[in-house]
Every structure is written in structure tokens, then in C-alpha cells.
PDB file as gemmi writes it, atoms N, CA and C in Angstrom:
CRYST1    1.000    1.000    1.000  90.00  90.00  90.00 P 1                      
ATOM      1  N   UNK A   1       0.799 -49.914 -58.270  1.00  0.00           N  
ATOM      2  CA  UNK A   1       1.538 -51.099 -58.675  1.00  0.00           C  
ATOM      3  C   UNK A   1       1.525 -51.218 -60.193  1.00  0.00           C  
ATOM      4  N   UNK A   2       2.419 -51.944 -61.011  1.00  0.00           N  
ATOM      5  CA  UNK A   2       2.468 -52.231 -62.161  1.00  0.00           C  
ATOM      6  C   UNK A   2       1.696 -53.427 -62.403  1.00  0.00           C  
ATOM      7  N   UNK A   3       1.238 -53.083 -63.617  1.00  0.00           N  
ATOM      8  CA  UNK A   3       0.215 -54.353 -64.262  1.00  0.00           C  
ATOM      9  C   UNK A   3       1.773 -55.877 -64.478  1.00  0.00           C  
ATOM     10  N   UNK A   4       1.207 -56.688 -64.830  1.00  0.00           N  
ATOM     11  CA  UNK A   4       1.653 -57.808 -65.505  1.00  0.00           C  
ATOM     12  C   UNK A   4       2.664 -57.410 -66.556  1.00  0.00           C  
ATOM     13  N   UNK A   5       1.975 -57.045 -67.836  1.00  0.00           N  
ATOM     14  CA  UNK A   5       2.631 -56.521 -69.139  1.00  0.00           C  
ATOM     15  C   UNK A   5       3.864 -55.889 -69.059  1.00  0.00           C  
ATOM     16  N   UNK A   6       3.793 -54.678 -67.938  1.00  0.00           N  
ATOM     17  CA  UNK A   6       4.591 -53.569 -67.623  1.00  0.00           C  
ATOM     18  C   UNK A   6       5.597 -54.406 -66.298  1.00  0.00           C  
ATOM     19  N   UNK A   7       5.703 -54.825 -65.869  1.00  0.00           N  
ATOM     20  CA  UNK A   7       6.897 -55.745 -65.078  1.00  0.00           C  
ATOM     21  C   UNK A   7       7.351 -56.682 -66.417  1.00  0.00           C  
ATOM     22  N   UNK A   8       6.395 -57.714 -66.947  1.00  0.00           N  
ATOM     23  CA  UNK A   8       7.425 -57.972 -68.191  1.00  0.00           C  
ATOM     24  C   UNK A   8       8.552 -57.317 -69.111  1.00  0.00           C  
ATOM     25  N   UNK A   9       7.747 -56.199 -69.628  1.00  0.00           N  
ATOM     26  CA  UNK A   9       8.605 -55.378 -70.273  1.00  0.00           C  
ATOM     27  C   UNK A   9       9.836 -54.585 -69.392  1.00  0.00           C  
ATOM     28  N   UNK A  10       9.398 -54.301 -68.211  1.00  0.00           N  
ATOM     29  CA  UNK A  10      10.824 -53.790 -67.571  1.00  0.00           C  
ATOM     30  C   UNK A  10      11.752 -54.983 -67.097  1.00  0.00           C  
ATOM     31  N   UNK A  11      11.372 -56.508 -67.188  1.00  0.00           N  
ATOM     32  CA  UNK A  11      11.877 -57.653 -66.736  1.00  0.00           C  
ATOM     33  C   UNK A  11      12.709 -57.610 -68.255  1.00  0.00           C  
ATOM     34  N   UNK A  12      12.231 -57.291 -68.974  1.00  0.00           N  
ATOM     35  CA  UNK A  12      13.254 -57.682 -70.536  1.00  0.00           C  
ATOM     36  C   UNK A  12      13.716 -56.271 -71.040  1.00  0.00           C  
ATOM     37  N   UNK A  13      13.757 -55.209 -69.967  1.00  0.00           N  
ATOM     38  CA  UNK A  13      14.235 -53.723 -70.777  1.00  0.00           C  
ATOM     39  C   UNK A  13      15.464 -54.365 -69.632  1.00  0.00           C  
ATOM     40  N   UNK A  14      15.391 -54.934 -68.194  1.00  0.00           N  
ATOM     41  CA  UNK A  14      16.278 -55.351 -67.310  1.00  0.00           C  
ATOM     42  C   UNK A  14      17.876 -55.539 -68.254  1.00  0.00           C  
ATOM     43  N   UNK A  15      17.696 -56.305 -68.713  1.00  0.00           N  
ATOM     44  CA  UNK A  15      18.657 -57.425 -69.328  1.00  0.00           C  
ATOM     45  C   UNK A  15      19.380 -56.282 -70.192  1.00  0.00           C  
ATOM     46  N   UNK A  16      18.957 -55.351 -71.037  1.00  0.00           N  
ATOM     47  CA  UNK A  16      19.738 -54.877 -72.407  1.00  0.00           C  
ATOM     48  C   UNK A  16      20.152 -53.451 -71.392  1.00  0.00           C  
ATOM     49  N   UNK A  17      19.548 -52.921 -70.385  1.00  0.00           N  
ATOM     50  CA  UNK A  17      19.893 -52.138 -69.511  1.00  0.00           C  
ATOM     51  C   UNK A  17      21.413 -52.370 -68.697  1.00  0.00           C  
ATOM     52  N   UNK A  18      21.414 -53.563 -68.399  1.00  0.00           N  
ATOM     53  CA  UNK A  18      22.238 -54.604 -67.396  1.00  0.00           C  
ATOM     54  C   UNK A  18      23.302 -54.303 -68.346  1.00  0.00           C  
ATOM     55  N   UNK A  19      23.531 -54.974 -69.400  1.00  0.00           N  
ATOM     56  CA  UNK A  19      24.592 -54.954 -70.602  1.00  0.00           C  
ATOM     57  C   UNK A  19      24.886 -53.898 -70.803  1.00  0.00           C  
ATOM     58  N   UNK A  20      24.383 -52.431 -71.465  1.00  0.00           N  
ATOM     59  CA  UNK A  20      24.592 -51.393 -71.477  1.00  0.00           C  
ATOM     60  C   UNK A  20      25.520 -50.926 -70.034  1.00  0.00           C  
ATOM     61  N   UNK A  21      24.982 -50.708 -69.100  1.00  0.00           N  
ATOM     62  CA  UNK A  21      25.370 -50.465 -67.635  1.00  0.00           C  
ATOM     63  C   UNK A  21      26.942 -50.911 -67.421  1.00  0.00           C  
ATOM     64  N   UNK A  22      26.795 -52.409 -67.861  1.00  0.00           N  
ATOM     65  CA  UNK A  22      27.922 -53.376 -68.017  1.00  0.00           C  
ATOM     66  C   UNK A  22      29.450 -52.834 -68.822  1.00  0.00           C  
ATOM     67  N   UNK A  23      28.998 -52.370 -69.650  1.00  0.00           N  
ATOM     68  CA  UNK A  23      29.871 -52.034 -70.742  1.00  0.00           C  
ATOM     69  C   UNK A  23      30.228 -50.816 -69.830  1.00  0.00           C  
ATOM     70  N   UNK A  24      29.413 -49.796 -69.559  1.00  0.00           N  
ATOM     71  CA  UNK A  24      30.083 -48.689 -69.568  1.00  0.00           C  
ATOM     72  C   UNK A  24      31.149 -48.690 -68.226  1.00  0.00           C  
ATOM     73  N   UNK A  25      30.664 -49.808 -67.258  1.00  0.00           N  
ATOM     74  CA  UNK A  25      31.626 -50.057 -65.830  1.00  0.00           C  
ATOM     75  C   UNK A  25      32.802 -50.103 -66.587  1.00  0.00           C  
ATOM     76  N   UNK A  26      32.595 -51.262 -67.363  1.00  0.00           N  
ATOM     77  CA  UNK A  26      34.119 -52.125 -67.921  1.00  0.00           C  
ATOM     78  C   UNK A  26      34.807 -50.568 -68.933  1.00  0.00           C  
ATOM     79  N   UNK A  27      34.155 -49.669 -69.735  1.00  0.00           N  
ATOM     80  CA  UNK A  27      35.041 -48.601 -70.089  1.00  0.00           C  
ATOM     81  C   UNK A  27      35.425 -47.801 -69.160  1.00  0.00           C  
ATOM     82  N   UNK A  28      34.920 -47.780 -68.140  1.00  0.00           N  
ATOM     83  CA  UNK A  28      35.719 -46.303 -67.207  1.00  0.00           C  
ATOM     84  C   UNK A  28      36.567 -47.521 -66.536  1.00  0.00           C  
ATOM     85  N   UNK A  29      36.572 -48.518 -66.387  1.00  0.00           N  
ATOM     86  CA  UNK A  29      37.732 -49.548 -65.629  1.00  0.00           C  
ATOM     87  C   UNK A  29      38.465 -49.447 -66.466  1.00  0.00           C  
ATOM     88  N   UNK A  30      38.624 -49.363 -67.933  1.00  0.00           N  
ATOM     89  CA  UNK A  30      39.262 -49.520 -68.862  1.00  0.00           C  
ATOM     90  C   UNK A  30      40.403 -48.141 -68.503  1.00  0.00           C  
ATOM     91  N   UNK A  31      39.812 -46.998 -68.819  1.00  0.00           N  
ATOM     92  CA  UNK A  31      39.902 -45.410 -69.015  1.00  0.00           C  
ATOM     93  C   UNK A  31      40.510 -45.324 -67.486  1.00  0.00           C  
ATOM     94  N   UNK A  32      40.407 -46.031 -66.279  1.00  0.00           N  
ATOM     95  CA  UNK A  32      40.700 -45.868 -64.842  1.00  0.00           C  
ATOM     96  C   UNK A  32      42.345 -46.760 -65.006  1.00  0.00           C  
ATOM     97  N   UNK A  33      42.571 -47.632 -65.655  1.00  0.00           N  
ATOM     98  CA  UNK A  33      43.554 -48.503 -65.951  1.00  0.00           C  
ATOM     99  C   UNK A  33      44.766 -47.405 -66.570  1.00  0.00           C  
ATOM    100  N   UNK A  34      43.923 -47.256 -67.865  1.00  0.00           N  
ATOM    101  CA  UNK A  34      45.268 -46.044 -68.667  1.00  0.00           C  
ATOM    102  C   UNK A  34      45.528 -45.253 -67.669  1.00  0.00           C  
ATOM    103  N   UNK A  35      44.909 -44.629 -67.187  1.00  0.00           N  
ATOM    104  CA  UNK A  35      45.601 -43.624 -66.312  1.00  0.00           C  
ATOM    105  C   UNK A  35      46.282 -43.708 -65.342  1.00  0.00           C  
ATOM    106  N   UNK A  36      46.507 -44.809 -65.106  1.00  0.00           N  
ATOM    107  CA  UNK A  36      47.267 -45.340 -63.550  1.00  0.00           C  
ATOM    108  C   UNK A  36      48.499 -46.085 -64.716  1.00  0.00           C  
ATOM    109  N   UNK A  37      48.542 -46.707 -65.636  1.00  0.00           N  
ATOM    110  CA  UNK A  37      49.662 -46.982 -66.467  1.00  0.00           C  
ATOM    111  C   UNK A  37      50.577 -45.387 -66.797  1.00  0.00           C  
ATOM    112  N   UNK A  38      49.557 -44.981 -67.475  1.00  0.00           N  
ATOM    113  CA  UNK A  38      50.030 -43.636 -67.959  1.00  0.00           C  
ATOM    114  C   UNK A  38      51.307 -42.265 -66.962  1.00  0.00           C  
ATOM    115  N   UNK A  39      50.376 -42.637 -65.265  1.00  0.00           N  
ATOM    116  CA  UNK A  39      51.214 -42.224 -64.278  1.00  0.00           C  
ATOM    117  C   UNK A  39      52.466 -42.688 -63.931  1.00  0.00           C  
ATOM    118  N   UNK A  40      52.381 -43.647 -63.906  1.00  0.00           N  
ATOM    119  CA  UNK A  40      53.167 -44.594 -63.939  1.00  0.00           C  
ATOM    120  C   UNK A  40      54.163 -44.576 -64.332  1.00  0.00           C  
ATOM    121  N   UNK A  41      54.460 -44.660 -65.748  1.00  0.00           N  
ATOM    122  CA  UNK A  41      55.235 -44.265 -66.819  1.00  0.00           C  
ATOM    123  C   UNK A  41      55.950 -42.661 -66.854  1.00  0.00           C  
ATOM    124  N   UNK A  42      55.154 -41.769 -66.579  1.00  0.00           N  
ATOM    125  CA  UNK A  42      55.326 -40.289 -66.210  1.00  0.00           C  
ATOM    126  C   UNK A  42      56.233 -40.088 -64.962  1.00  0.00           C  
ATOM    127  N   UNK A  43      55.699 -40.977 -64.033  1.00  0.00           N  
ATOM    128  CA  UNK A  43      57.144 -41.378 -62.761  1.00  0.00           C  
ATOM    129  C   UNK A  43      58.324 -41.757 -63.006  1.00  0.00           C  
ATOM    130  N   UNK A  44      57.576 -42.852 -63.940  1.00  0.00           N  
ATOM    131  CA  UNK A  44      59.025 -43.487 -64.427  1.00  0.00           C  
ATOM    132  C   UNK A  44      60.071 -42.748 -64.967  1.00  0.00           C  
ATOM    133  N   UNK A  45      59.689 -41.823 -66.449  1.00  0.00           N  
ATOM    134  CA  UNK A  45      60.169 -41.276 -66.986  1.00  0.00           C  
ATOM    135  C   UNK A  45      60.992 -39.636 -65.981  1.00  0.00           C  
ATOM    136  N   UNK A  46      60.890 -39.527 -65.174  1.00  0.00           N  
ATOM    137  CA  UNK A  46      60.816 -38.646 -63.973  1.00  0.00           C  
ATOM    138  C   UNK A  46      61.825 -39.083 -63.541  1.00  0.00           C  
ATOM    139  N   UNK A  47      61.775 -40.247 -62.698  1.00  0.00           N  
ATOM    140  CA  UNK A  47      62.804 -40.993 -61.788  1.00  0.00           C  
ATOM    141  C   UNK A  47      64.103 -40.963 -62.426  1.00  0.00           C  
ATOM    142  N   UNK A  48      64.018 -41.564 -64.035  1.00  0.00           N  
ATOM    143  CA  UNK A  48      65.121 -42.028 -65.082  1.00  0.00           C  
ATOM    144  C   UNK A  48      66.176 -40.742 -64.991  1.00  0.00           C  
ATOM    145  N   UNK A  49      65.135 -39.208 -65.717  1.00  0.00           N  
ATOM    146  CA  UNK A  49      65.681 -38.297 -65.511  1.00  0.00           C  
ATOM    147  C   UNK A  49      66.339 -37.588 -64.282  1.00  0.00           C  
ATOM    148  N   UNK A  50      65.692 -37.768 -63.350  1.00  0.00           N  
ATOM    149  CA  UNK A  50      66.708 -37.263 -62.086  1.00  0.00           C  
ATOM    150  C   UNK A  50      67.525 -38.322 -61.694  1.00  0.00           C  
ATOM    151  N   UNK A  51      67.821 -39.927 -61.952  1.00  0.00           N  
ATOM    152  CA  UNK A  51      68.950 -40.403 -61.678  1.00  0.00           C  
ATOM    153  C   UNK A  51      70.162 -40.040 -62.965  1.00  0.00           C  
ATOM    154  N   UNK A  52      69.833 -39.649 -63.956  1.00  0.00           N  
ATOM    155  CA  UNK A  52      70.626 -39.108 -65.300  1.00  0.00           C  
ATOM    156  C   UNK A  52      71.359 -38.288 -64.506  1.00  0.00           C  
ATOM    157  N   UNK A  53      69.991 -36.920 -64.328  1.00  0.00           N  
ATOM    158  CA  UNK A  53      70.960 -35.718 -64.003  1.00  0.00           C  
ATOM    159  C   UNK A  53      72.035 -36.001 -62.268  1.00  0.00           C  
ATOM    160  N   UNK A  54      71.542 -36.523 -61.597  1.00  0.00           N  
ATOM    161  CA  UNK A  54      72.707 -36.695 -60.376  1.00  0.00           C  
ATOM    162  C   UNK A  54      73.783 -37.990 -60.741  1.00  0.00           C  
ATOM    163  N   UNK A  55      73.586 -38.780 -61.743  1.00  0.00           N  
ATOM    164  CA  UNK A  55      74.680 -39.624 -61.858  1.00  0.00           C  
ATOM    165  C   UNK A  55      75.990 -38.492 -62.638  1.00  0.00           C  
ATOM    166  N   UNK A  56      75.104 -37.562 -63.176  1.00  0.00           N  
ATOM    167  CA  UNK A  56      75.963 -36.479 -64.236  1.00  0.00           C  
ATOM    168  C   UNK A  56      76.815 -35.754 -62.987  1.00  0.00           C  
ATOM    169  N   UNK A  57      76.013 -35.447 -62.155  1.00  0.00           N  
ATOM    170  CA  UNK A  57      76.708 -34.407 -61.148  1.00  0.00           C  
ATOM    171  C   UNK A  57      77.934 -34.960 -60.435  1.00  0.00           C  
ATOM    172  N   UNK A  58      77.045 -36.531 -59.851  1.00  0.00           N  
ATOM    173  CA  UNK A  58      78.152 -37.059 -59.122  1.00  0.00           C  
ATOM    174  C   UNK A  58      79.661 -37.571 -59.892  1.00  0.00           C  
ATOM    175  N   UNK A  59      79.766 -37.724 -61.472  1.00  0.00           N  
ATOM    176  CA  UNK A  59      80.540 -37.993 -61.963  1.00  0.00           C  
ATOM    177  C   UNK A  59      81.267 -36.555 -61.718  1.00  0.00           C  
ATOM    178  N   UNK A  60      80.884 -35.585 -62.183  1.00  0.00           N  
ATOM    179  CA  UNK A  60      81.305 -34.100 -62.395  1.00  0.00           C  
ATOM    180  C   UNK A  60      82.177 -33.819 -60.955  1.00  0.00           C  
ATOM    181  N   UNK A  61      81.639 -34.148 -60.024  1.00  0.00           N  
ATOM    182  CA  UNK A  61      82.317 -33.842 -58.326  1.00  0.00           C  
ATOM    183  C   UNK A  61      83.869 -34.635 -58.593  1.00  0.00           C  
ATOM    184  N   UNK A  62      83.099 -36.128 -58.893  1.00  0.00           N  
ATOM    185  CA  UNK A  62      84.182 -36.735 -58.370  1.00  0.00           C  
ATOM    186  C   UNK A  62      85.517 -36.487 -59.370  1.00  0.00           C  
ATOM    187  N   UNK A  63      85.680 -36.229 -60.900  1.00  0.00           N  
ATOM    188  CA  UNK A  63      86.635 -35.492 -61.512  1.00  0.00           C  
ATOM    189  C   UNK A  63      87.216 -34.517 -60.487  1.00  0.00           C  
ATOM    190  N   UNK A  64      86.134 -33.378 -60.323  1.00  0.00           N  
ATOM    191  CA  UNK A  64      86.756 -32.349 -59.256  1.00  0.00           C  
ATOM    192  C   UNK A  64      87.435 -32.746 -58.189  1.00  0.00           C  
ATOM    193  N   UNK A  65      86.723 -34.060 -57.387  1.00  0.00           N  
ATOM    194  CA  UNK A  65      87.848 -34.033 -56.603  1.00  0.00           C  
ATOM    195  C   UNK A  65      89.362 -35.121 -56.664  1.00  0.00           C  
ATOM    196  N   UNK A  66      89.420 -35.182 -58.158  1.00  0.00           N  
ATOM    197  CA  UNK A  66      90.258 -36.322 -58.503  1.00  0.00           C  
ATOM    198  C   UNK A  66      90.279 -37.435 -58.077  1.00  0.00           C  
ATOM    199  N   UNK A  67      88.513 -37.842 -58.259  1.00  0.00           N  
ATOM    200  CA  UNK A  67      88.626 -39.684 -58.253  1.00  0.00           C  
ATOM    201  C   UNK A  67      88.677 -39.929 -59.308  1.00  0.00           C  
ATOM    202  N   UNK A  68      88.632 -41.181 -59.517  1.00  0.00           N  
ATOM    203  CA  UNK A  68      88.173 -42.053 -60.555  1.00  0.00           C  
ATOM    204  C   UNK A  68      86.487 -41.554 -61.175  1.00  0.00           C  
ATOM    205  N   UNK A  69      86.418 -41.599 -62.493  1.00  0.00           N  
ATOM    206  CA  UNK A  69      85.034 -41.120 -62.748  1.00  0.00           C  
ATOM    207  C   UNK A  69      83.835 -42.196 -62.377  1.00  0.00           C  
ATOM    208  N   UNK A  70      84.750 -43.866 -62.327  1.00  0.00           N  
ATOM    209  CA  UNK A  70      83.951 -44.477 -61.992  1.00  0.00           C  
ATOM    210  C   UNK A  70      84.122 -45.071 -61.153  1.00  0.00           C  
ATOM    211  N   UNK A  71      83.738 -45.175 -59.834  1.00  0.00           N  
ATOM    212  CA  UNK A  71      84.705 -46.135 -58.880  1.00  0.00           C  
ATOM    213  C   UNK A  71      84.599 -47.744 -59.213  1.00  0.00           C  
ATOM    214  N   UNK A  72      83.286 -47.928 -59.855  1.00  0.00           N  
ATOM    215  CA  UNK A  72      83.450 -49.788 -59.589  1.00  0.00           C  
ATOM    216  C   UNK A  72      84.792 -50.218 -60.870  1.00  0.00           C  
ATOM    217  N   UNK A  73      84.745 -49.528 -61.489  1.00  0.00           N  
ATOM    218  CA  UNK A  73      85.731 -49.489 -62.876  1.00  0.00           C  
ATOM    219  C   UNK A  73      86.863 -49.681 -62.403  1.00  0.00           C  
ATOM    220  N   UNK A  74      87.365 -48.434 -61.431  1.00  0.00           N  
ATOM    221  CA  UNK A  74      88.740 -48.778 -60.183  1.00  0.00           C  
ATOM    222  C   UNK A  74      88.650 -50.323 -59.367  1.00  0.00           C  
ATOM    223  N   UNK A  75      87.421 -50.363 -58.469  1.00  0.00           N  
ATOM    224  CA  UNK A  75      87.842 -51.532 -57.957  1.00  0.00           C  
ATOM    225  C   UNK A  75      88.181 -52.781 -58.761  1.00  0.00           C  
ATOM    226  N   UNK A  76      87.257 -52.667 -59.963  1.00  0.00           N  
ATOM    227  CA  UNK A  76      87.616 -54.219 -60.850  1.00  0.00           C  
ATOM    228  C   UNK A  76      89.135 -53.889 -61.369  1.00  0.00           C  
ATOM    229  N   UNK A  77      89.839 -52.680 -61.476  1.00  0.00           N  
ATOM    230  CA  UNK A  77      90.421 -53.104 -61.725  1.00  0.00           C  
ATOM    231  C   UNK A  77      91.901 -53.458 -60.903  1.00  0.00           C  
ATOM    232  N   UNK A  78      91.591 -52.919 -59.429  1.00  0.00           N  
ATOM    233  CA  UNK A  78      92.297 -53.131 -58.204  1.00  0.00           C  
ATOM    234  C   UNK A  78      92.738 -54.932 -58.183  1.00  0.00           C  
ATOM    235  N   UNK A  79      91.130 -55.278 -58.175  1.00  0.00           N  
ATOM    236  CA  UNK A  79      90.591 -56.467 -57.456  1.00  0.00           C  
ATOM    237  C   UNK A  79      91.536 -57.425 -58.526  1.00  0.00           C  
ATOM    238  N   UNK A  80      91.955 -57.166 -60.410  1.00  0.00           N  
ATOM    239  CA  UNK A  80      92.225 -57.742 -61.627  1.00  0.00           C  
ATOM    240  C   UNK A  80      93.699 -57.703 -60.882  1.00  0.00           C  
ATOM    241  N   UNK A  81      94.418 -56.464 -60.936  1.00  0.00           N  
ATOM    242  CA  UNK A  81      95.863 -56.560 -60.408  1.00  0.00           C  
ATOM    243  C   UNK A  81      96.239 -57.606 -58.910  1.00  0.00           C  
ATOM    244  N   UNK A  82      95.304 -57.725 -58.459  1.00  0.00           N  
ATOM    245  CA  UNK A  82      95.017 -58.507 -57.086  1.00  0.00           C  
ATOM    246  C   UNK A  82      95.514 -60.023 -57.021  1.00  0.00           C  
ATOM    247  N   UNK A  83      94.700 -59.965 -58.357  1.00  0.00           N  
ATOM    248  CA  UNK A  83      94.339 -61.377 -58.915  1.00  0.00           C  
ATOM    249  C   UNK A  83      95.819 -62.349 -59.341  1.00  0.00           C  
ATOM    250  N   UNK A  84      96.272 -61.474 -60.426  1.00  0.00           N  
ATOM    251  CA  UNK A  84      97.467 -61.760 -60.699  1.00  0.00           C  
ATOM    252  C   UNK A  84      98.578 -62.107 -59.847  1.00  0.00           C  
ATOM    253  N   UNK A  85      99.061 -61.918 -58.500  1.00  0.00           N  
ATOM    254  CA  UNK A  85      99.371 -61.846 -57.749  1.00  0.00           C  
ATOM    255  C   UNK A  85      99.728 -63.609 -57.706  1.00  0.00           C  
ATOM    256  N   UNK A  86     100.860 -63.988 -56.929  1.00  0.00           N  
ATOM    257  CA  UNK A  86     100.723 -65.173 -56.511  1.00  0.00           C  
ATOM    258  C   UNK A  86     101.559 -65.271 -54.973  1.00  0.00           C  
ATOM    259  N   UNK A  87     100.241 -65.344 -54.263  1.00  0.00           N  
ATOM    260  CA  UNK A  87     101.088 -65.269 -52.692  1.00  0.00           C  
ATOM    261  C   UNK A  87     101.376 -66.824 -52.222  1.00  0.00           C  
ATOM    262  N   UNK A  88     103.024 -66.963 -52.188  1.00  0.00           N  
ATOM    263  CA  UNK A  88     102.972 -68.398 -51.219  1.00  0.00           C  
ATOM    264  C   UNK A  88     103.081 -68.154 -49.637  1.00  0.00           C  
ATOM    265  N   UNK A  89     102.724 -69.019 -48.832  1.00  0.00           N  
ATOM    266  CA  UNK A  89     103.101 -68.725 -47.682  1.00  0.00           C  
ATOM    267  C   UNK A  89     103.441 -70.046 -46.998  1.00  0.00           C  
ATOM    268  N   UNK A  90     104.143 -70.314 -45.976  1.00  0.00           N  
ATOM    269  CA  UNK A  90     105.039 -71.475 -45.695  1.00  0.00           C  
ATOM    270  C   UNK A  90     105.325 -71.623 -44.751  1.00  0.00           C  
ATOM    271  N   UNK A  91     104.573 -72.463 -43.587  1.00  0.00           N  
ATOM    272  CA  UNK A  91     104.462 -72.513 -42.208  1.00  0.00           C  
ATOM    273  C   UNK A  91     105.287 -73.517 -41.885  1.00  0.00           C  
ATOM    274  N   UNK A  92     105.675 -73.421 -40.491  1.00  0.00           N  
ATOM    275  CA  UNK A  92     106.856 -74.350 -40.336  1.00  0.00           C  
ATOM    276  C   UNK A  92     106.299 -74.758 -38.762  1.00  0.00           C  
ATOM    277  N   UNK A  93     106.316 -76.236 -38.598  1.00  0.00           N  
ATOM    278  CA  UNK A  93     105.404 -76.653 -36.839  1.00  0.00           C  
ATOM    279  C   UNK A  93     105.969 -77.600 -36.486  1.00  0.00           C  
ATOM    280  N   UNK A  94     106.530 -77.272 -35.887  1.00  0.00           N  
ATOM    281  CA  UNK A  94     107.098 -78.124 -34.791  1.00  0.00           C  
ATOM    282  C   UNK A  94     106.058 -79.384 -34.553  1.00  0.00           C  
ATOM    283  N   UNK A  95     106.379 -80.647 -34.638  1.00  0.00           N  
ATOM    284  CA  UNK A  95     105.604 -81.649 -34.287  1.00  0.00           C  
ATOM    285  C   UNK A  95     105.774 -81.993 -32.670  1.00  0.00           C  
ATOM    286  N   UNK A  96     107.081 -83.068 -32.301  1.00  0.00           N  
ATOM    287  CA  UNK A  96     107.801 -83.175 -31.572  1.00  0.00           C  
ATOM    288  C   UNK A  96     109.327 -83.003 -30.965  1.00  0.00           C  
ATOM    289  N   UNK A  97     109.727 -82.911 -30.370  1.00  0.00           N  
ATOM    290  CA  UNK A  97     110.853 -82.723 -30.571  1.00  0.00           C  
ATOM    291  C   UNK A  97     111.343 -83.401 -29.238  1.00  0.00           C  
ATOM    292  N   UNK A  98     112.749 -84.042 -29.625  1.00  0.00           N  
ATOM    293  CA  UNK A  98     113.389 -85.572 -29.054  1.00  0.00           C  
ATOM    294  C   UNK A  98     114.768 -85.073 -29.023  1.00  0.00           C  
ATOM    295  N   UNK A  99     115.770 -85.195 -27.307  1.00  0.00           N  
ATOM    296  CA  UNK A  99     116.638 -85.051 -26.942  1.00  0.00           C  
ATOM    297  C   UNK A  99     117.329 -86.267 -26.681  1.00  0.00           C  
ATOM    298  N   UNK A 100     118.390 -86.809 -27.561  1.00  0.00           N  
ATOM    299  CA  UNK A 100     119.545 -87.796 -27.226  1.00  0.00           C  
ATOM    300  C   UNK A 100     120.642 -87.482 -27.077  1.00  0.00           C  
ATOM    301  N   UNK A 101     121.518 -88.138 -25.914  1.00  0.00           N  
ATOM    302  CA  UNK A 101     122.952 -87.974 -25.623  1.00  0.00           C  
ATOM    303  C   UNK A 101     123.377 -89.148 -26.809  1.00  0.00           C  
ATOM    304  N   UNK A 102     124.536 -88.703 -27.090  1.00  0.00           N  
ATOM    305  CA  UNK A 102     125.465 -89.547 -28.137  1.00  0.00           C  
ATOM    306  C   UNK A 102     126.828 -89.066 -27.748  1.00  0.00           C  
ATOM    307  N   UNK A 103     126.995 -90.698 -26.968  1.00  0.00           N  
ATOM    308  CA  UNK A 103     127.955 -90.858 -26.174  1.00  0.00           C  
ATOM    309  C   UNK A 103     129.471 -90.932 -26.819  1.00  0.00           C  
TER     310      UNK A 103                                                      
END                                                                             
């Protein structure tokens, strides 16, 4: 067993041990953080590039097959000519209808 003295002193080496210990959790949480940002970002930058390169392709097809390079570009401007337009329409209803001799 430990004397008195020697539990004190490891009761107060406890504390600056604890802190030390402390710190180094909180740097590899730190160092565990960047790297999951860092991936992250590396996906990101990943994703960006392969929607680049297939938005490139799919523009490239659709020239080839003589669409529009952009379709929403076409519909707005379908939907604009649409717009302009002025449709009347003009219903005609019979309410009642009343038979007199006129003598």
C-alpha cells in the first residue's frame, strides 16, 4: 500500500495529469474534425467535377441530336410566347326557353 505522502502527491500529480490527458483528447478531436471537413470538401470538390463533366456531355449530345442546348431556356421561352397570347372564349346557355302563339 502507499504511505499518506505518496497518495497525496499522486492526488495532486492527478489533477495536472487530468489536464494534460485533457488537452491531448480535445487535439486528436480537433485533428479527427479536420479530417472529416477535409473529406468532405474532397467529395465535394469530386461531385462538382463530375456534374461539370456530364452537364458538358449532356449539352454536347443534345447539339448532336439537335435540341436546344438548354431545354429550360426553350421552355421559358415557349411558356413567354404562351403568355402573350390572348385567348377569349364565349359560351352561350340556354337559360329557358318559352313558346307563344301570336295570333
Amino acid at each position: 500500500m502507499l504511505s499518506k505522502e505518496e497518495q497525496k502527491q499522486i492526488r495532486k500529480n492527478l489533477r495536472e495529469y487530468s489536464k494534460q490527458f485533457d488537452e491531448e483528447d480535445q487535439f486528436q478531436a480537433e485533428s479527427a474534425n479536420k479530417e472529416v471537413v477535409e473529406a468532405r470538401k474532397r467529395q465535394l470538390d469530386e461531385w462538382r467535377a463530375w456534374r461539370a463533366r456530364i452537364e458538358k456531355e449532356v449539352r454536347w449530345e443534345r447539339v448532336d441530336l439537335g435540341l436546344p442546348e438548354d431545354p429550360e431556356e426553350a421552355l421559358r421561352e415557349a411558356a413567354g410566347e404562351e403568355e402573350d397570347k390572348v385567348v377569349e372564349e364565349i359560351i352561350e346557355e340556354v337559360i329557358s326557353e318559352h313558346e307563344e302563339e301570336i295570333a
